[in-house]
Gaussian input, Z-matrix of N, CA and C with variables (Angstrom, degrees):
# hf/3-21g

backbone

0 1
 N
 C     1     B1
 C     2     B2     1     A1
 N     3     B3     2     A2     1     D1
 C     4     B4     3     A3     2     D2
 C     5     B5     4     A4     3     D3
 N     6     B6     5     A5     4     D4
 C     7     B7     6     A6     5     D5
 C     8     B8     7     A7     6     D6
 N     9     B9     8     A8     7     D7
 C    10    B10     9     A9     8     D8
 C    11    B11    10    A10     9     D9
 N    12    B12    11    A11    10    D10
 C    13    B13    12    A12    11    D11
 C    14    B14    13    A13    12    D12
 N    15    B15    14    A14    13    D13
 C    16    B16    15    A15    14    D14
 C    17    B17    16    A16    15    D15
 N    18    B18    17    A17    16    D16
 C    19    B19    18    A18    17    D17
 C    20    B20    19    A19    18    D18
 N    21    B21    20    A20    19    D19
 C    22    B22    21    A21    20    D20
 C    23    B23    22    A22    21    D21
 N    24    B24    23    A23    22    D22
 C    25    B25    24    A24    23    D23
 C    26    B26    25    A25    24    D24
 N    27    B27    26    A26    25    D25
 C    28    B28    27    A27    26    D26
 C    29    B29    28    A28    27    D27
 N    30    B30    29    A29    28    D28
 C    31    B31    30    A30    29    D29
 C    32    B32    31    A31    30    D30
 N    33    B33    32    A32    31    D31
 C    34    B34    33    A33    32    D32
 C    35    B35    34    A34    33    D33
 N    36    B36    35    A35    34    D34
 C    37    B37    36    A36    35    D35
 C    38    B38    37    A37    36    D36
 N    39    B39    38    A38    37    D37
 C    40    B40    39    A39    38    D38
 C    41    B41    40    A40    39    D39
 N    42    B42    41    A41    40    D40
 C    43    B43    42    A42    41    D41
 C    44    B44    43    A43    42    D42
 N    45    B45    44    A44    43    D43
 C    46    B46    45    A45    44    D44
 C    47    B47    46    A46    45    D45
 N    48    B48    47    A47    46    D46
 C    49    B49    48    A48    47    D47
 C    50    B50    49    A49    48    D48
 N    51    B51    50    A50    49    D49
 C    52    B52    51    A51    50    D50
 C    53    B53    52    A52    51    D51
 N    54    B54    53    A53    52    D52
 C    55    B55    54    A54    53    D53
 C    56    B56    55    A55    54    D54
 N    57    B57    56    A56    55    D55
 C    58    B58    57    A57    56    D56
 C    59    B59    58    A58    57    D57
 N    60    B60    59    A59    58    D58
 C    61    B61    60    A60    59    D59
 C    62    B62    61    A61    60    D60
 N    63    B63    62    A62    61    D61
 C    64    B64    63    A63    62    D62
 C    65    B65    64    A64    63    D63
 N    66    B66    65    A65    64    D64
 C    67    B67    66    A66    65    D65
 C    68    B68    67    A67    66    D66
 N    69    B69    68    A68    67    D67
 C    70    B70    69    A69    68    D68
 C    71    B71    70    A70    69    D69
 N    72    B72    71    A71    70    D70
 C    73    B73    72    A72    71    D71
 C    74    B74    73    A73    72    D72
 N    75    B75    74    A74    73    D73
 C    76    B76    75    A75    74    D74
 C    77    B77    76    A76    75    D75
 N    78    B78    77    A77    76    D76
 C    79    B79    78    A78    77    D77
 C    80    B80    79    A79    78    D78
 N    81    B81    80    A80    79    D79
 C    82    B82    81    A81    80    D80
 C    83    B83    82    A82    81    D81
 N    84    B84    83    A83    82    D82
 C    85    B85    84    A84    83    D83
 C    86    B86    85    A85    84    D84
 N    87    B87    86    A86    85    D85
 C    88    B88    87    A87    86    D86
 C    89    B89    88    A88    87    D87
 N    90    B90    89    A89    88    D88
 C    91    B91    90    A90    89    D89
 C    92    B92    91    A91    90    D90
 N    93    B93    92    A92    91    D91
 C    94    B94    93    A93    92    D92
 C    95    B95    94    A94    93    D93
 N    96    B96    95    A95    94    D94
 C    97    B97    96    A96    95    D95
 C    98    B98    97    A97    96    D96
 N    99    B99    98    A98    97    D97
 C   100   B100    99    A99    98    D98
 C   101   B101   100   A100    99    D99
 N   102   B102   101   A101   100   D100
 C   103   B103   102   A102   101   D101
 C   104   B104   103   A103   102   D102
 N   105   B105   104   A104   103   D103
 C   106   B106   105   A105   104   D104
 C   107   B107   106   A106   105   D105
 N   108   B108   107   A107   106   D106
 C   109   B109   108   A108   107   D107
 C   110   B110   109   A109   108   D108

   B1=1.4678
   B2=1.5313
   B3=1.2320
   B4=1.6785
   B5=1.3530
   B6=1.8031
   B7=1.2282
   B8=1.2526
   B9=1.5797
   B10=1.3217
   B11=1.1805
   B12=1.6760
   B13=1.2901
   B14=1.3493
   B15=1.3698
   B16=1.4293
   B17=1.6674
   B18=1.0884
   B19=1.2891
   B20=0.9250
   B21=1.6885
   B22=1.5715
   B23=1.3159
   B24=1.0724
   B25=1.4608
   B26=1.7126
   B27=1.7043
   B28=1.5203
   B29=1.2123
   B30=1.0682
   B31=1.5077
   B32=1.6105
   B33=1.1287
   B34=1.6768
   B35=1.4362
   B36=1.4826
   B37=1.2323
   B38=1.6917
   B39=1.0825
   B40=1.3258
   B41=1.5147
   B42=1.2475
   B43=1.6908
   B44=1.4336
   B45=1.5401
   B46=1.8341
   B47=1.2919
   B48=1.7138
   B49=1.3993
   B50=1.0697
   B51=1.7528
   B52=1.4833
   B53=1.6368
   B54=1.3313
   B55=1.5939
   B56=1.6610
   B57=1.6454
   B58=1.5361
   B59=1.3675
   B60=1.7560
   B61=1.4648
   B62=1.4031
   B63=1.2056
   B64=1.5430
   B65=1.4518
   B66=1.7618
   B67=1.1773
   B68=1.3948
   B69=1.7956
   B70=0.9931
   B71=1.3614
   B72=1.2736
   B73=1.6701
   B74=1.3712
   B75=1.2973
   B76=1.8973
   B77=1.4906
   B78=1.5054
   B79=1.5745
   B80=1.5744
   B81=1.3250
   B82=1.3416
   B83=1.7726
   B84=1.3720
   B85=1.0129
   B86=1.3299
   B87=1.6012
   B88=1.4082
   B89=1.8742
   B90=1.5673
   B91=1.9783
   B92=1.4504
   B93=1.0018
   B94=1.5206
   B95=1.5049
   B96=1.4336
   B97=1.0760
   B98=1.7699
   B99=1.5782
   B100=1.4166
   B101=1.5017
   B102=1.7873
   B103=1.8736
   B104=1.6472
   B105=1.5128
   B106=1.6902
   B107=1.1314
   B108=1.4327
   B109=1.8698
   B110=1.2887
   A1=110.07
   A2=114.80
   A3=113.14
   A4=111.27
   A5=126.23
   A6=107.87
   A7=112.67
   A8=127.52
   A9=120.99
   A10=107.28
   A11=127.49
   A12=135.12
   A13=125.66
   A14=102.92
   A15=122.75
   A16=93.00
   A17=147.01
   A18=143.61
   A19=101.67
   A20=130.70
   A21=133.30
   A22=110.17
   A23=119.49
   A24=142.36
   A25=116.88
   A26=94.07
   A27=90.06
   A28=107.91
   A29=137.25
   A30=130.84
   A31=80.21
   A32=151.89
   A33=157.11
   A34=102.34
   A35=122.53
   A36=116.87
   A37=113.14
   A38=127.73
   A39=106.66
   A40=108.93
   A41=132.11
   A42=129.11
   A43=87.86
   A44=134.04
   A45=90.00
   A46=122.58
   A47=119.05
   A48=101.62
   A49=129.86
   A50=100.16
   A51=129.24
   A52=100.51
   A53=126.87
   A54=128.29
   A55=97.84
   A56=110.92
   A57=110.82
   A58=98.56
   A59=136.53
   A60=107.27
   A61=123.88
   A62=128.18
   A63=134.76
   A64=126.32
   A65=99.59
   A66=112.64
   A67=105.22
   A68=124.02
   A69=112.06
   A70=100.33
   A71=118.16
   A72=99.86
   A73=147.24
   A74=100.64
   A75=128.87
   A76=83.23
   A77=136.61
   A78=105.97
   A79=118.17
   A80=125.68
   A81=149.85
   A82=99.08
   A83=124.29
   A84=141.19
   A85=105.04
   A86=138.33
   A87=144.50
   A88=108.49
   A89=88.39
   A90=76.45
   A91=77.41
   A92=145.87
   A93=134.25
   A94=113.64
   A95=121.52
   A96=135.62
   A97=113.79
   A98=98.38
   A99=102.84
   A100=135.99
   A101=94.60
   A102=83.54
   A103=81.26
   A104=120.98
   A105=114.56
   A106=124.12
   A107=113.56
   A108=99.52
   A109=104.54
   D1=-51.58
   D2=175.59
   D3=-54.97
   D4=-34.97
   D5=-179.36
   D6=-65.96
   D7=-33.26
   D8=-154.89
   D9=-99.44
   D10=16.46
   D11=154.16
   D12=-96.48
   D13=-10.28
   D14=-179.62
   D15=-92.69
   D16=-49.48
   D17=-160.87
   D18=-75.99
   D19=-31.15
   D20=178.01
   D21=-59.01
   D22=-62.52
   D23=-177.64
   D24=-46.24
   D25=-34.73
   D26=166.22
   D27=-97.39
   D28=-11.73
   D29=-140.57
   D30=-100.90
   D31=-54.68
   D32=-160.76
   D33=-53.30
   D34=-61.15
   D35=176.54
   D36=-65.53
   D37=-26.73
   D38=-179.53
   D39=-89.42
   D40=-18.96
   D41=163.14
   D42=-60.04
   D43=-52.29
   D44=-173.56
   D45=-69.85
   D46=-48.54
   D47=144.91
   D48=34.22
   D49=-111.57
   D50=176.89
   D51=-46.63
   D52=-80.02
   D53=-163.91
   D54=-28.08
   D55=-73.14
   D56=-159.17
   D57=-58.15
   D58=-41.05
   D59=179.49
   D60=-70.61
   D61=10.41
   D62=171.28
   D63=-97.46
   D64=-29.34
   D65=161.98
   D66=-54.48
   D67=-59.29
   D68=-144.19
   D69=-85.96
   D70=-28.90
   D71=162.41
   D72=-47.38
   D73=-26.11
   D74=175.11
   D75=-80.84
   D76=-46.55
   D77=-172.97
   D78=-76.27
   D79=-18.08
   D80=-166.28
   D81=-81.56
   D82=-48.60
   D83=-163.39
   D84=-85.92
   D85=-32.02
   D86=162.00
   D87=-64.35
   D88=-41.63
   D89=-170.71
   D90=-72.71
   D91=-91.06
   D92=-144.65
   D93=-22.30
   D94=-50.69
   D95=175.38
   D96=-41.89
   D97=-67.37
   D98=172.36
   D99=-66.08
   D100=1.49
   D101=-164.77
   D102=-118.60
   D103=7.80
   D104=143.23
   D105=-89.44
   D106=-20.96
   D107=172.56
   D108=-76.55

């Protein structure tokens, strides 16, 4: 039980992590898009 509260605990901050660096790639990846059309 402690491990799998301990893995929670890390595991939450790195899914946001991950989310905001994907976000910001999908925003990075649109201006690129737009400043070639």
């Amino acid at each position: 039980m402690r491990l799998q509260t301990s893995t929670v605990k890390t595991a939450k901050p790195l899914w946001a992590g991950n989310t905001n660096m994907l976000l910001k790639a999908v925003r990075n990846i649109k201006k690129a898009n737009t400043s070639l059309n």
